[in-house]
NUMIBA-584248 format. One record per residue (C-alpha): residue in three letters; x, y, z; residue number from 1. Coordinates in steps of 0.02 Angstrom, whole numbers, plus 50000, padded with zeros to 5 digits. Example, Ala and Ser with C-alpha at 12.3 -4.5 7.8 and 13.67 -1.06 7.14 Angstrom:
BEGIN
> resn:xx:yy:zz:resi
> ALA:50615:49775:50390:1
> SER:50684:49947:50357:2
! end
This chain:
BEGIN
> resn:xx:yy:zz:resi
> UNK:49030:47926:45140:1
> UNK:49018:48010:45324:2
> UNK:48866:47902:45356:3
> UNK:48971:47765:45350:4
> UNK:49113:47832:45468:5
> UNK:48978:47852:45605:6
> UNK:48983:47695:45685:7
> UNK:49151:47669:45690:8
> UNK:49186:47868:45776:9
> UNK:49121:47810:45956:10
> UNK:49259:47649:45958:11
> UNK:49388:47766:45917:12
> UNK:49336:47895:46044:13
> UNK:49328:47761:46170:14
> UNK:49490:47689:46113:15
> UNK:49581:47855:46121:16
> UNK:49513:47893:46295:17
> UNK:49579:47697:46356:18
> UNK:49739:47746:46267:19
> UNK:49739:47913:46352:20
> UNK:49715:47852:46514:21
> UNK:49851:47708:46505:22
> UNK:49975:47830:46477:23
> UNK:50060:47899:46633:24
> UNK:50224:48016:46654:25
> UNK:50296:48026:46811:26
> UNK:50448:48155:46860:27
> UNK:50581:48132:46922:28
> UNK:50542:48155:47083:29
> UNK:50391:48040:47070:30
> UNK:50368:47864:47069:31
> UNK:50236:47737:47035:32
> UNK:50171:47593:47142:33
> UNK:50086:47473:47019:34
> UNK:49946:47362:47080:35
> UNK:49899:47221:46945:36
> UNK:49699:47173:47020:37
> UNK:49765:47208:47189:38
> UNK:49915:47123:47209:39
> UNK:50076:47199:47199:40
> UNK:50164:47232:47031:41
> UNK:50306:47345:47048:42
> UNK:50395:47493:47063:43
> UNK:50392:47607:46899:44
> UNK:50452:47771:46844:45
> UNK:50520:47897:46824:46
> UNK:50461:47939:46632:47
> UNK:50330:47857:46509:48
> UNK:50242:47707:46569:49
> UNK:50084:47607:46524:50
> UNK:49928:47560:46639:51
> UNK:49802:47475:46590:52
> UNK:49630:47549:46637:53
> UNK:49524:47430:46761:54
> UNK:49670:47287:46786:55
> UNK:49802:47380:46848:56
> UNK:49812:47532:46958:57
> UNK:49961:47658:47005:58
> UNK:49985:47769:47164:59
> UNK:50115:47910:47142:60
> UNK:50251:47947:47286:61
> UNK:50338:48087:47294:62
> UNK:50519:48054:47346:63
> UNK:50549:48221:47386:64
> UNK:50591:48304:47561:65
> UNK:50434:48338:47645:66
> UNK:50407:48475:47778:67
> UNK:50306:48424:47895:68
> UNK:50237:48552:48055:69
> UNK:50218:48462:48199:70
> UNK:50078:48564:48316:71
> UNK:50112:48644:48508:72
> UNK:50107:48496:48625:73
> UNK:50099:48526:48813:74
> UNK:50231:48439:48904:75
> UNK:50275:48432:49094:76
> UNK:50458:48418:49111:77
> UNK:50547:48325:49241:78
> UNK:50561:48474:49335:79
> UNK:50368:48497:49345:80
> UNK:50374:48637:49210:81
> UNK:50217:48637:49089:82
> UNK:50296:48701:48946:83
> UNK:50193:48735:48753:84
> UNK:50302:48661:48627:85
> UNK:50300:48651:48417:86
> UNK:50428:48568:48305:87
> UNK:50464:48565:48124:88
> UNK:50507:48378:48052:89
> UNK:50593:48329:47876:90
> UNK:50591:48170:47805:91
> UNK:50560:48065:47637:92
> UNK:50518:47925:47569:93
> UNK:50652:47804:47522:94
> UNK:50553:47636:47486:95
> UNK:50390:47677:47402:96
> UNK:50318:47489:47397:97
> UNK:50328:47476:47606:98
> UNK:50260:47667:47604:99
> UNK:50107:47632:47509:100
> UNK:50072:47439:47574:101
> UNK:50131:47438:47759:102
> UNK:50056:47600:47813:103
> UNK:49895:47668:47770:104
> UNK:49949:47856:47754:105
> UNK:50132:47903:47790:106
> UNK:50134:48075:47829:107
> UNK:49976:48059:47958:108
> UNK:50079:47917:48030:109
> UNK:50222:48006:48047:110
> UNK:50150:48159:48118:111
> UNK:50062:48087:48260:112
> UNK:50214:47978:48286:113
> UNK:50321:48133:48288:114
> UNK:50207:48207:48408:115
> UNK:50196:48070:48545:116
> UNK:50398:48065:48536:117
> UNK:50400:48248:48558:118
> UNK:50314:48221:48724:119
> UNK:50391:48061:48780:120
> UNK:50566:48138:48749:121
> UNK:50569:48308:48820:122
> UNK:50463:48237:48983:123
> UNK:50633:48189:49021:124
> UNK:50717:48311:49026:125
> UNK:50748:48468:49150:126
> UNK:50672:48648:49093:127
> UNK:50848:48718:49083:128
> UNK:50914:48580:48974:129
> UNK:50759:48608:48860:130
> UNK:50837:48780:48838:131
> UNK:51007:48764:48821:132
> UNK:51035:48573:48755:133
> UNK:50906:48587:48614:134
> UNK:51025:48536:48470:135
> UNK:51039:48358:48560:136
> UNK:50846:48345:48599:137
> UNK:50833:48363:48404:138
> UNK:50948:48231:48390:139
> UNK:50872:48119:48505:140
> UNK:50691:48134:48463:141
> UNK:50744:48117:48262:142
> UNK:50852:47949:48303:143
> UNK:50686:47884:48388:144
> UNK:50574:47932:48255:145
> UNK:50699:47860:48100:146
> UNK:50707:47699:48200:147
> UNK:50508:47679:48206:148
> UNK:50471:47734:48048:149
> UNK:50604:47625:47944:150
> UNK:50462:47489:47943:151
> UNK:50360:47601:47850:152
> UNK:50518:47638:47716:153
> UNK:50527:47826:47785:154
> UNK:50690:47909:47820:155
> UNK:50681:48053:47922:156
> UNK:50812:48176:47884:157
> UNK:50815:48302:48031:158
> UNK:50690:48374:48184:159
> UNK:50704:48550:48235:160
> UNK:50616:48614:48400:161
> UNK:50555:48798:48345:162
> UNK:50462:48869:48509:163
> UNK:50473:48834:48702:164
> UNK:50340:48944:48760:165
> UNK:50336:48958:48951:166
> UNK:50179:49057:49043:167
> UNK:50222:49219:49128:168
> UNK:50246:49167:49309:169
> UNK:50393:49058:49250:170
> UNK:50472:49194:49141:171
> UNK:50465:49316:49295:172
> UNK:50560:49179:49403:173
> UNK:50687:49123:49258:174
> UNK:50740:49316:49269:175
> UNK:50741:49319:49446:176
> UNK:50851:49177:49442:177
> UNK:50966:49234:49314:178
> UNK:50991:49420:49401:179
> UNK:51028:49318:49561:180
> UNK:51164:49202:49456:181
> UNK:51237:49370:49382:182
> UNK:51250:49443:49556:183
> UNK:51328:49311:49632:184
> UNK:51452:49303:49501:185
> UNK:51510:49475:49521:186
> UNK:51521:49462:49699:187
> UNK:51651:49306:49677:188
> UNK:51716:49398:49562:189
> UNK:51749:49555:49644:190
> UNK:51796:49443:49809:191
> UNK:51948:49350:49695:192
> UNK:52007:49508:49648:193
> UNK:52024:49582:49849:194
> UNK:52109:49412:49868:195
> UNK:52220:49450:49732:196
> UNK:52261:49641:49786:197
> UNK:52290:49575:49959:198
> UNK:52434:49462:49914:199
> UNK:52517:49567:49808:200
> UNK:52488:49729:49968:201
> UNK:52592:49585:50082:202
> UNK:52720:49537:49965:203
> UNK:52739:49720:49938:204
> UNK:52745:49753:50100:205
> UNK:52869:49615:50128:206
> UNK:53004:49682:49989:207
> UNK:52984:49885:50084:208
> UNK:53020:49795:50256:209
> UNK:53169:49683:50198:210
> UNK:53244:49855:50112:211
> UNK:53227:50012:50213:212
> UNK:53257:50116:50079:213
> UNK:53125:50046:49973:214
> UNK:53013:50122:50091:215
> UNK:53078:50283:50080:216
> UNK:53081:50278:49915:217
> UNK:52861:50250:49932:218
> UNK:52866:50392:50054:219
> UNK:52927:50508:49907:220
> UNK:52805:50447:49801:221
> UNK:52654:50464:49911:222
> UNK:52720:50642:49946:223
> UNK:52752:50665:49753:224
> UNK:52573:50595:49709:225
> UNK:52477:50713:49878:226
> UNK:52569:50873:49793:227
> UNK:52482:50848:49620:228
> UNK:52327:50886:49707:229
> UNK:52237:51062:49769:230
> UNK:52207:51006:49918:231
> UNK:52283:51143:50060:232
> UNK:52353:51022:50192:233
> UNK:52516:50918:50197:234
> UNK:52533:50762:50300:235
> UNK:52712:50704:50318:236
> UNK:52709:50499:50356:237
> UNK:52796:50463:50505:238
> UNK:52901:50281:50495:239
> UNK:52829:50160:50599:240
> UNK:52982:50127:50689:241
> UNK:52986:50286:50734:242
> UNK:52823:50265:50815:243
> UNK:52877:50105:50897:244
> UNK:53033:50212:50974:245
> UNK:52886:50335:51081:246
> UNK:52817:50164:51118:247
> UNK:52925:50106:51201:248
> UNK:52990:50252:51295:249
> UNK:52816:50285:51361:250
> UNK:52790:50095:51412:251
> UNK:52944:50098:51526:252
> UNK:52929:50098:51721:253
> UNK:52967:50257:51820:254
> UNK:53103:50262:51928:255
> UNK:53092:50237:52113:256
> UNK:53096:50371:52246:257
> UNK:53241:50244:52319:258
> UNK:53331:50249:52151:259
> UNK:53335:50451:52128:260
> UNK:53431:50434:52306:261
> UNK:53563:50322:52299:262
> UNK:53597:50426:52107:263
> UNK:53609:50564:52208:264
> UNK:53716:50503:52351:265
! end
């Protein structure tokens, strides 16, 4: 009885194993590009699907987000800055027939094409806007590298520059530069304000001289605010018209030997 099952146990093996192998489950996530002796088939999945062994062949995409690191590139900026620069990239594939037939390996491809764009874009562009305007350098370089690799049925999601490294010399002289910027500001700043204090001394001074006493009024109060101290010597402020008064007297010519006479006669 087993003697005669024997021959017929190797066509079953095989047949399980060609049965085996035709079977395919994808995920969700994946898809399969079916090629029927070379030529195109179509686009299968997710789930069960059949393949038959030696006609027809299937290359899994994932459809998922894919991280990509793009490495340091050196780039001179406008400015003549060599700067060392890395960037992260994120994109997906949204057509997996023109991923598969019009390129021969997507993420390479996109890689180096991220990489040249890195350069090509931030060669324009001043050191100081590469520090300070690096949300819209992401946006540029990741509206370049969508529009190139749409042929390829690649959508690229978003582009984020991680590192601007600079070499020491140019750190020293960025913080040169910004301790000069910071003094400068607080010398404007502290010139506004004697601008400030000086028009509000002359309009003061302007309401005491209209009023006389206003400005005996600040006399009191400087006296006031001089007796609050510890200090062992009292100055009294003299008014300035007062002053003028002795001015005046001293300034005036002497009389005349002549003069003194005829008062006298």
């Amino acid at each position: 009885m087993l003697g005669e099952l024997i021959p017929y146990v190797a066509p079953t093996v095989v047949l399980l194993l060609i049965i085996a192998s035709a079977i395919k489950i994808l995920p969700e996530y994946e898809r399969g590009v079916v090629f029927f002796l070379g030529r195109f088939q179509g686009v299968k999945g997710p789930g069960l699907i059949i393949v038959i062994p030696g006609i027809q062949q299937i290359v899994r995409v994932d459809l998922r987000v894919i991280t990509l690191d793009v490495p340091g590139q050196d780039v001179i900026s406008r400015d003549n800055v060599t700067v060392r620069v890395n960037a992260v990239l994120y994109f997906r594939v949204v057509d997996p027939e023109r991923a598969i037939i019009r390129v021969e390996n997507y993420a390479s491809a996109t890689s180096q094409l991220a990489q040249t764009t890195l350069r090509s874009v931030l060669g324009k562009h001043d050191l100081d806007e590469m520090l300070a305007e690096r949300d819209k350098m992401n946006s540029d370089i990741q509206e370049i590298i969508d529009a190139q690799t749409e042929e390829w049925g690649i959508k690229v999601v978003n582009v984020e520059i991680k590192h601007v490294d600079l070499n020491e010399s140019m750190i020293r002289a960025i913080a040169r530069q910004a301790e000069a910027e910071r003094e400068r500001r607080a010398k404007v700043i502290h010139a506004e304000g004697e601008l400030q204090a000086s028009r509000k001394l002359v309009e003061a001074a302007q309401v005491m001289a209209a009023d006389s006493g206003a400005m005996q009024l600040r006399y009191l109060q400087t006296l006031s605010d001089m007796s609050t101290g510890n200090a062992s010597t009292i100055v009294f402020p003299l008014p300035l018209d007062v002053l003028a008064a002795f001015q005046r007297g001293e300034s005036a010519p002497p009389k005349s030997s002549e003069e003194d006479g005829a008062t006298g006669r």
